[in-house]
N, C-alpha and C positions, 0 to 999 in steps of 0.2 A: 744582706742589708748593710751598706754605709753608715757609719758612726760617721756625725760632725762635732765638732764642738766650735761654737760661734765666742769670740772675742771683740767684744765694743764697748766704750765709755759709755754711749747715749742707751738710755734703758729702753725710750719709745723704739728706736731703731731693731736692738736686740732683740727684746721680744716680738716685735714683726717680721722681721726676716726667719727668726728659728717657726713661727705659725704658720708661715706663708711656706717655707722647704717641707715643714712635715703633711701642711694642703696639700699639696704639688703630689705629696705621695710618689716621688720617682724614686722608690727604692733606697731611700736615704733615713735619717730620721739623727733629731739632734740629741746628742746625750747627756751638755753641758751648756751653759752660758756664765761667761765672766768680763766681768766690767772692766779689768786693765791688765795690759801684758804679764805682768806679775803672777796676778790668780789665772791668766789662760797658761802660763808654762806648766805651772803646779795639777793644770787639767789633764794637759799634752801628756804628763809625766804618770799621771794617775791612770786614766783612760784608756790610755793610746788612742784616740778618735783615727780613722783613716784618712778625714778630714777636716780642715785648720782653716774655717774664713775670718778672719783677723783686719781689724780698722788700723790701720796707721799712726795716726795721732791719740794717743792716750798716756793716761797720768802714768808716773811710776816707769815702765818700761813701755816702749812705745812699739809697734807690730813688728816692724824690720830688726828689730832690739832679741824681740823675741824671737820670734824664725830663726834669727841666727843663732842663740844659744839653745833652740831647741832641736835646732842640728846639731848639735857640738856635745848633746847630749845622745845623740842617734835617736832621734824619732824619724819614724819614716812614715810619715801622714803624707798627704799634698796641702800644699798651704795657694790658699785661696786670701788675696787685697781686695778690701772693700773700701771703697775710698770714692770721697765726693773729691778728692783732687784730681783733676785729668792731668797730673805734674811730672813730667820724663825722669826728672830726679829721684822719683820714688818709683819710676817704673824700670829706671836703668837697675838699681839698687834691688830692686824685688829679682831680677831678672837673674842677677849677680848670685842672689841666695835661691834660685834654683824655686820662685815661684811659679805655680803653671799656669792659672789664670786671673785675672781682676775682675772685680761687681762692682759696678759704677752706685753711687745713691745718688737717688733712691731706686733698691733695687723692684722692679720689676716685677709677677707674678714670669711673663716670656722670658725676661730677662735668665730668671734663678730656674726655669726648666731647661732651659738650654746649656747654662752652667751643668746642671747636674748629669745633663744628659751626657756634655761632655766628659764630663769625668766618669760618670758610669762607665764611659767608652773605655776610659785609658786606666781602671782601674781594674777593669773587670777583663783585661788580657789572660789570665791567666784560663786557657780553653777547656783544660779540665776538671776545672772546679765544681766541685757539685752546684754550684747556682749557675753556670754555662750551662753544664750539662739539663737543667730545668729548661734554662728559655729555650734548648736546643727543641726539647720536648714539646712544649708551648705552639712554637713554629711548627713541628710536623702534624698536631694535633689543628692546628688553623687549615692548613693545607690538608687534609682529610674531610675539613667541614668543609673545605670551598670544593675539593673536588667531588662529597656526597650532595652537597647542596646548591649546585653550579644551579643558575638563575632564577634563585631567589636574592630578595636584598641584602645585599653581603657588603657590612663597613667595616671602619676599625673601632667604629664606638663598639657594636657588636661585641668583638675579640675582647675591650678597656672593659667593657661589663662583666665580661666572662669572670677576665684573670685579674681582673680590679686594679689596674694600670691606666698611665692616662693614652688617648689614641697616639701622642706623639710617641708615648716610649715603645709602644708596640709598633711601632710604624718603621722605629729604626730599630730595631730587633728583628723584624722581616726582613727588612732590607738586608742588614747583614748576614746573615742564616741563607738569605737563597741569592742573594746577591743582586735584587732587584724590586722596587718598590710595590706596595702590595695591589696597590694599581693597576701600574705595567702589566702584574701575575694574572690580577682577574682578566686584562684585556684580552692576556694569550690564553 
């Protein structure tokens, strides 16, 4: 499971986006929320979250303020810019401090699964982790059910019921594991 801890001045915002990630249920869950760069470094510092979604503009130290000295402390989270500015200047800058993705506001329900999804992807490299080695499991447990139970009605809500996942994150979890969507697999 992904630690996040969310950074934003606006409280409506905060607390919607940390209800809406821990909805979403993609294997995330937040473990903090602080209202200006100041209280999120003090978070970064205390928590370790693996993950850092942080607004821009805020009192006291502002996100790009932060990232940078919470590099300089050695955190090694992925910092994630939410930001209703579509503005290059903050995207060149994020770029500089080694951010890896932006959340446009208002974010999204598709928006923040696709986010997550992406970072599940690039955080979850590590192949012999015991949670790899689970979805490794997961997949050849799907693929036992679709080859005992070849035509009956076989989906991925199915699987998301099982393993209590949404059909998207099992969907690229298949994908990845067999190297081909779960689709394609039932067609051959």
């Amino acid at each position: 499971m992904k630690t996040i801890v969310i950074v934003e001045d606006e409280f409506r915002i905060r607390q919607g986006l940390g209800s809406l990630i821990n909805k979403v249920d993609m294997g995330c869950k937040v473990i903090g929320e602080a209202e200006n760069g100041y209280e999120g470094l003090k978070m970064i510092q205390d928590m370790e979250p693996d993950i850092v979604i942080t607004d821009i503009q805020m009192p006291r130290i502002d996100g790009l303020q932060m990232i940078e000295k919470a590099k300089k402390m050695g955190a090694e989270c992925t910092f994630v810019i939410l930001s209703g500015y579509a503005d290059f200047e903050y995207a060149r800058r994020g770029i500089h401090l080694g951010v890896e993705e932006y959340l446009l506001k208002p974010a999204t329900i598709s928006s923040v699964k696709e986010l997550l999804l992406k970072l599940a992807g690039s955080t979850e490299e590590e192949a012999n982790s015991p949670e790899a080695e689970e979805y490794s499991g997961m997949v050849k447990e799907m693929l036992a059910i679709i080859e005992k139970s070849y035509g009956m009605r076989l989906g991925l809500d199915t699987f998301a019921d099982k393993f209590r996942m949404t059909p998207e994150y099992i969907s690229n979890l298949f994908a990845k594991e067999t190297g081909m969507t779960f689709s394609n697999y039932l067609k051959k």
